[in-house]
DRENNU-985177 format. One record per residue: x, y, z of N, C-alpha, C, CB in turn. Coordinates in steps of 0.05 Angstrom, whole numbers, plus 5000, padded with zeros to 4 digits. Atoms other than C-alpha are relative to their C-alpha. Glycine has a CB too. Layout:
REM residues N
XYZXYZXYZXYZ/...
***
This chain:
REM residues 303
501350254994826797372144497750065020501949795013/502349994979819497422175500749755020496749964984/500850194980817497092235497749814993499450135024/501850225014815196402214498849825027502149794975/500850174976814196082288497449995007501250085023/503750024988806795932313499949785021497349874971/500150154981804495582367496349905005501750165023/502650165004799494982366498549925031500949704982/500050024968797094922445502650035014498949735010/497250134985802794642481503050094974499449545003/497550015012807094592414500850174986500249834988/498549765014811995022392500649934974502750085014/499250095020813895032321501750224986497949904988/498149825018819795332275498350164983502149844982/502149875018814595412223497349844994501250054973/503150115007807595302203499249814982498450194991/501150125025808194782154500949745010501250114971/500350234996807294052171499749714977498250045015/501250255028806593322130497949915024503149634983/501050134992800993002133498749714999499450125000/498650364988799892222166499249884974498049795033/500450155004800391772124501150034966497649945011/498549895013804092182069503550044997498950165003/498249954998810392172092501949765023499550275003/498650244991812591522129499350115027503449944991/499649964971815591592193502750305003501349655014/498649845006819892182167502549954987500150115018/497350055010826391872160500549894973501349845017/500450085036823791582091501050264982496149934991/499549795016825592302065501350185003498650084995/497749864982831192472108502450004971501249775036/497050025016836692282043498350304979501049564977/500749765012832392822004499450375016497649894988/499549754992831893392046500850055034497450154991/499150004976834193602114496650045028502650304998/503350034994826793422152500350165030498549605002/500649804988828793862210498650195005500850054999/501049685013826894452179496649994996501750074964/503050044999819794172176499050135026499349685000/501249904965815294522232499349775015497150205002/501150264991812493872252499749814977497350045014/499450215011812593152222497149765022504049965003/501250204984806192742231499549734989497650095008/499250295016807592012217497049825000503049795020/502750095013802691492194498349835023500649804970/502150084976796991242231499949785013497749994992/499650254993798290842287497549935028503549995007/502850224978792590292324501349895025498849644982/499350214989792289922378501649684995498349995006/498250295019794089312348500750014977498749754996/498750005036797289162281498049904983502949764992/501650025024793289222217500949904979499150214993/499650085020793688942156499450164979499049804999/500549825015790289432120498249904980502250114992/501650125025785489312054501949884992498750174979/499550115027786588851999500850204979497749864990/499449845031790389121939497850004979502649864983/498449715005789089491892498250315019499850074958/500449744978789090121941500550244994501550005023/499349795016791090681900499450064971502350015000/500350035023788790951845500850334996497149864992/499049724998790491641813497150194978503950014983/503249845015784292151785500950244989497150115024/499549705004783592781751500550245021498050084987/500749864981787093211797499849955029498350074993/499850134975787792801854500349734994497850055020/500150274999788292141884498349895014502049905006/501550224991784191561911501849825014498749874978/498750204993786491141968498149925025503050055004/501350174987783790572010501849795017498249874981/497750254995789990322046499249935031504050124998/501550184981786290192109501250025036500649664986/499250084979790790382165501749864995498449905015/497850235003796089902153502350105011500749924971/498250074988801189812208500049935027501350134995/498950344981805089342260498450125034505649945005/501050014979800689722323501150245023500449745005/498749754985802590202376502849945021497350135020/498350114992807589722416501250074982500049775007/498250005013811289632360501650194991499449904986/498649745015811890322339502250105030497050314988/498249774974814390532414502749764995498250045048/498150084991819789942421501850014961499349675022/497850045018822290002341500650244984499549774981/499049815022820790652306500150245023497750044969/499949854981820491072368503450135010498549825020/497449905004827590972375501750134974501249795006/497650065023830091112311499250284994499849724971/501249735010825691832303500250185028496449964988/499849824978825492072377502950234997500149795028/498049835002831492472365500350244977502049825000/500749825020830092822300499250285007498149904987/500549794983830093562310497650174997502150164999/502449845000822693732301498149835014499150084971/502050074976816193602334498349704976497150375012/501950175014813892912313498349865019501349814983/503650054990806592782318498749754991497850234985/500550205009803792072319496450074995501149765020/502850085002796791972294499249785000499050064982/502050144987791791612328498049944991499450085016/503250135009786391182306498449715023500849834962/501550234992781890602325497349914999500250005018/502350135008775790212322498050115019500249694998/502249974977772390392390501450185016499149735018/498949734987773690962441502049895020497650205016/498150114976777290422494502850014981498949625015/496550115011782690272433500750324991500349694964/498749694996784291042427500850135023498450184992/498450024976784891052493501449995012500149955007/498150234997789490522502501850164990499549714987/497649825026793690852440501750235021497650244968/499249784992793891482465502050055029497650135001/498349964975796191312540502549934997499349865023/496650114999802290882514500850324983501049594976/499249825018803691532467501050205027497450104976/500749794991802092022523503249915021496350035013/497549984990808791652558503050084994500049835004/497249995021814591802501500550245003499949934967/498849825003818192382521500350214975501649915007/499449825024819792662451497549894977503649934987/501850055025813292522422498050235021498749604989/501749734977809493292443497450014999500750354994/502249945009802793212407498949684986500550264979/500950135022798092742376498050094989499649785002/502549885017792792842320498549694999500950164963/501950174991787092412338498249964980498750085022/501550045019783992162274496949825015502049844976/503050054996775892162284500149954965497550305016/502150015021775192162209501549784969499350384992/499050105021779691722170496749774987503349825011/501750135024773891402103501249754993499950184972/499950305013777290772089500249725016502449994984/500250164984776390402144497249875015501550105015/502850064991770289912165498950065021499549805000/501749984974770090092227501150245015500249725019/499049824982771590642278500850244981502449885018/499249815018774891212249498150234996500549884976/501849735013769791612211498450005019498449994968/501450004991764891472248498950095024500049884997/499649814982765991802302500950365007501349885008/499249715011767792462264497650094990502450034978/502049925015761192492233496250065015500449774978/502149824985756792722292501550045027496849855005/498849844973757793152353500649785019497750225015/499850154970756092632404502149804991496849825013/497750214999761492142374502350095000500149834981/497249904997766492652366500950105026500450214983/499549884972765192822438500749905023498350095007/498550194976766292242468502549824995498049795012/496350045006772392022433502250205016500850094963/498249764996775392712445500350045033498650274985/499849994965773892782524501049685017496350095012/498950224986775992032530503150024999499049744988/496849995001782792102509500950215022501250114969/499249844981783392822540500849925034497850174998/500150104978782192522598503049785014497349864995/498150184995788692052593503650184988498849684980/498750015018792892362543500150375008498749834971/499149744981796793102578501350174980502149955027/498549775016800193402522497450054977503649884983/500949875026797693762453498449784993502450094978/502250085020791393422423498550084977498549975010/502449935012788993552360498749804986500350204985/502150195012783293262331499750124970496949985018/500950035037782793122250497549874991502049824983/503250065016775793282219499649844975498650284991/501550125021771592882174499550274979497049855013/501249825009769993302115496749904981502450164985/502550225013763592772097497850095028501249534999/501849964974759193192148498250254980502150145037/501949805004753693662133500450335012497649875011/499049844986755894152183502549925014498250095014/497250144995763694062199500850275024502649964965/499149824969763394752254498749955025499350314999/500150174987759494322286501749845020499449924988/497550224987764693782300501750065004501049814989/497149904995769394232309499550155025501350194976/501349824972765394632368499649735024496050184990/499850284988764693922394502449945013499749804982/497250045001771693672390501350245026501150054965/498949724985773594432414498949945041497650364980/500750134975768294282485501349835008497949895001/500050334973770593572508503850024998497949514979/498249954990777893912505502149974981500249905020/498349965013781493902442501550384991498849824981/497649764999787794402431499350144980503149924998/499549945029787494452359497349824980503649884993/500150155022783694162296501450054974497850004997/497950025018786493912240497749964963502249655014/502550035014781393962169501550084977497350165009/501750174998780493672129501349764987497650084990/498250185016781992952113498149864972501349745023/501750135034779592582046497450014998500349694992/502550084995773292592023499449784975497950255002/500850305005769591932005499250034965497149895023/500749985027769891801929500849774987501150224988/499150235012771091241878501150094966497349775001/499249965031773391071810499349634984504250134998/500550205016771290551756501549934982498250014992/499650155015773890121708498849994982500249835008/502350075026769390261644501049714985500150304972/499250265009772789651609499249765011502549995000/500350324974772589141663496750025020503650055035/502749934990765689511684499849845032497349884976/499050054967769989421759500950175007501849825008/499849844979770389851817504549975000497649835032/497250024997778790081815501249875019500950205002/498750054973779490051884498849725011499250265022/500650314991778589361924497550015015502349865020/502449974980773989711980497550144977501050235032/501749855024770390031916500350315007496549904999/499949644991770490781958501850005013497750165017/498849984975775891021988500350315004502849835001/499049684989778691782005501750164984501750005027/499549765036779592341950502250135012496950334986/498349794980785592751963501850104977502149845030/498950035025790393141921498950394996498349684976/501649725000788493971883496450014997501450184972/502549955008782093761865497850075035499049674978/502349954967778993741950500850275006500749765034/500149754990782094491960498850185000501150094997/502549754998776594941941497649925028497849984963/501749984976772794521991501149975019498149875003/497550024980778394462049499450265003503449904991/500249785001778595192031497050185024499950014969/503149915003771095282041500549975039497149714975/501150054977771294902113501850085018499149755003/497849854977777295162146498850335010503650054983/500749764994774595832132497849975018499450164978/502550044991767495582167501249975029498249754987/498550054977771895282227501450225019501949834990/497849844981776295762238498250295005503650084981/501949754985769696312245499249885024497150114982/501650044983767395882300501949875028497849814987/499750064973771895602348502850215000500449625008/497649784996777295972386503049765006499150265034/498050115004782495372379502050064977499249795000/498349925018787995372331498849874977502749935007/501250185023785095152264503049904977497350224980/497750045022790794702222498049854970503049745016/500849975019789394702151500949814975500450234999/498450185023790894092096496249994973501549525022/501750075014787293912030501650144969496950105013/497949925035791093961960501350184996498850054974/497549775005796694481978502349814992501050205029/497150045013801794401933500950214994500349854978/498749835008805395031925499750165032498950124972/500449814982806295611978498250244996502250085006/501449864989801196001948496849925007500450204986/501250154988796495461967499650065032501249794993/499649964967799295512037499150295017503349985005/501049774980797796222046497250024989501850324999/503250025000789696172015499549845025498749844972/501350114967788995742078500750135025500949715007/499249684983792796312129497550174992503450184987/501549835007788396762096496649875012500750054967/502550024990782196352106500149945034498749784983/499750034972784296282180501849715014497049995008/498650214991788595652192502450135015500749824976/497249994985794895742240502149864985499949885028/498650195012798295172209498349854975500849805024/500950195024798294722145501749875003499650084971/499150295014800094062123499849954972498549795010/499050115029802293732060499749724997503050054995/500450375005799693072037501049954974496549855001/499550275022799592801973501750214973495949804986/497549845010804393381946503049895001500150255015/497950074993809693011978501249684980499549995032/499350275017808692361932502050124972496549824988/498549905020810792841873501950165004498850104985/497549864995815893231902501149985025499750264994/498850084968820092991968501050265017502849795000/498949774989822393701977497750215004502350104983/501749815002815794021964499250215032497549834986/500249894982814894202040502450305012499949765013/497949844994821694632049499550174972503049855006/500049805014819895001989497450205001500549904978/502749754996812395232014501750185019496349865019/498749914986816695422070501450324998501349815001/498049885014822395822034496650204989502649764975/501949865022815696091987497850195020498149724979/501649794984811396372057502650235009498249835031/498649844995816596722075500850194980501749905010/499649805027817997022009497950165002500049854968/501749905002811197222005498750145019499049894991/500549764974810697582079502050214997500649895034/497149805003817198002061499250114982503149894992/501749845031813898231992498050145008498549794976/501449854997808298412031500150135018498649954998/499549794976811098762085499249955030498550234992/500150044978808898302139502949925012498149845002/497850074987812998162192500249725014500350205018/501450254985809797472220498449874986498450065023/502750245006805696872191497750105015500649645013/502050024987801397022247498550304998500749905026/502249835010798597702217498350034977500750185001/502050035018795997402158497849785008501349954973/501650234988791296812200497950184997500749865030/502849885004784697012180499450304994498649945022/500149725005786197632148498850004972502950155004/501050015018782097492091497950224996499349774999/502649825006777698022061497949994988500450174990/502950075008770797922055498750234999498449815017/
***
């Protein structure tokens, strides 16, 4: 059995393989299918200052090769999560990671300090770049100076593990990550959806309600691929790695292009176990090759 442990700033982890928000509930949705321990980390779905409603249906659609979704943020707020789901997950034996959003840099703020009080919550991932939302969010992932003052505002409140999750709707994304990296983030997290639609030839109507929402799925991995590798030449943080891994040897093309860690999104809609088997499958594939550690294939790509 290699050594599968890595370490994200502050957080320790069994192994390098994470879900990612908004993919996977609050964890315990997928506790009767596999034993969610064994997950390295568990980052649950994106929670606001206040409670969202989220878009208008229809919010999902499915594409060649990926999916399309526009669900908007949707849920009951950051109170709600500490006094109802806080209890019911704080005990679970892996590192769960709330993600953070908001409209303006005071309500990430806000978020983050009630977060920054919960004992068994070690990390958050500070979404700058979630696409389906009118306001806040991306917009602040998609140039330096907005990712810089999100990122040094929170820092500023918020004492444990930060990482910040890139936009991949940028022109230059080592940029925002050299940014992010300055005003004091631990880690980034890259990349999340990028902005795409789908039509209705029949009904000559837009699928989705917001008409664009956030591509995700195998078809964004060649370019996930593309920007982790760009990221992880430029800053000296930990680079974590998502974008249409579904399999473990998914998981190690992003090791290879330099990521520390990966996540699992929209793998997990088709298979509830798919995470414990990239798992089971890096480890297979460091023993075959004679490593002894995850952490000697991180950017051991040959160019």
């Amino acid at each position: 059995m290699a050594d599968l442990s890595v370490k994200i700033g502050g957080l320790q982890m069994k192994n390098p393989v994470m879900t990612a928000s908004g993919t996977f509930g609050y964890g315990e949705e997928y506790a009767d299918f596999i034993d969610i321990s064994q997950i390295g980390g568990i980052i649950v779905k994106g929670t606001t200052l206040a409670h969202r409603e989220g878009n208008p249906y229809p919010r999902m659609a499915e594409t060649p090769s990926g999916m399309l979704n526009c669900v908007g943020l949707q849920n009951k707020g950051v109170d709600y999560f500490i006094q109802n789901i806080y209890p019911r997950i704080k005990d679970i034996q892996t590192n769960m990671i709330v993600n953070v959003s908001g409209a303006c840099v005071d309500d990430y703020v806000a978020t983050a300090e009630k977060i920054n009080e919960l004992p068994n919550i070690p990390a958050i991932e500070l979404n700058i770049s979630c696409p389906n939302v009118k306001q806040g969010g991306m917009a602040f992932g998609t140039t330096c100076a907005g990712a810089e003052s999100v990122v040094s505002a929170v820092r500023k409140v918020y004492k444990k593990t930060l990482i910040v999750k890139l936009s991949p709707n940028v022109t230059n994304i080592a940029e925002i990550a050299l940014s992010a990296e300055a005003a004091g983030a631990d880690s980034v997290s890259l990349i999340n959806t990028l902005m795409g639609m789908a039509i209705d030839a029949e009904r000559m109507k837009p699928v989705l309600s917001t008409v664009t929402g956030g591509l995700s799925g195998p078809c964004v991995k060649p370019v996930a691929l593309r920007m982790v590798w760009q990221v992880a030449k430029a800053v000296k943080i930990p680079v974590v790695g998502l974008g249409g891994i579904m399999n473990a040897t998914d998981a190690i093309e992003f090791f290879l292009a330099g990521a520390s860690a990966i996540q699992i999104g929209t793998a997990n809609f088709i298979d509830p176990a798919v995470t414990l088997k990239v798992v089971a499958g890096i480890n297979e594939y460091l023993d075959r090759h004679g490593f002894s550690s995850v952490k000697e294939i991180v950017g051991a790509l040959k160019v």
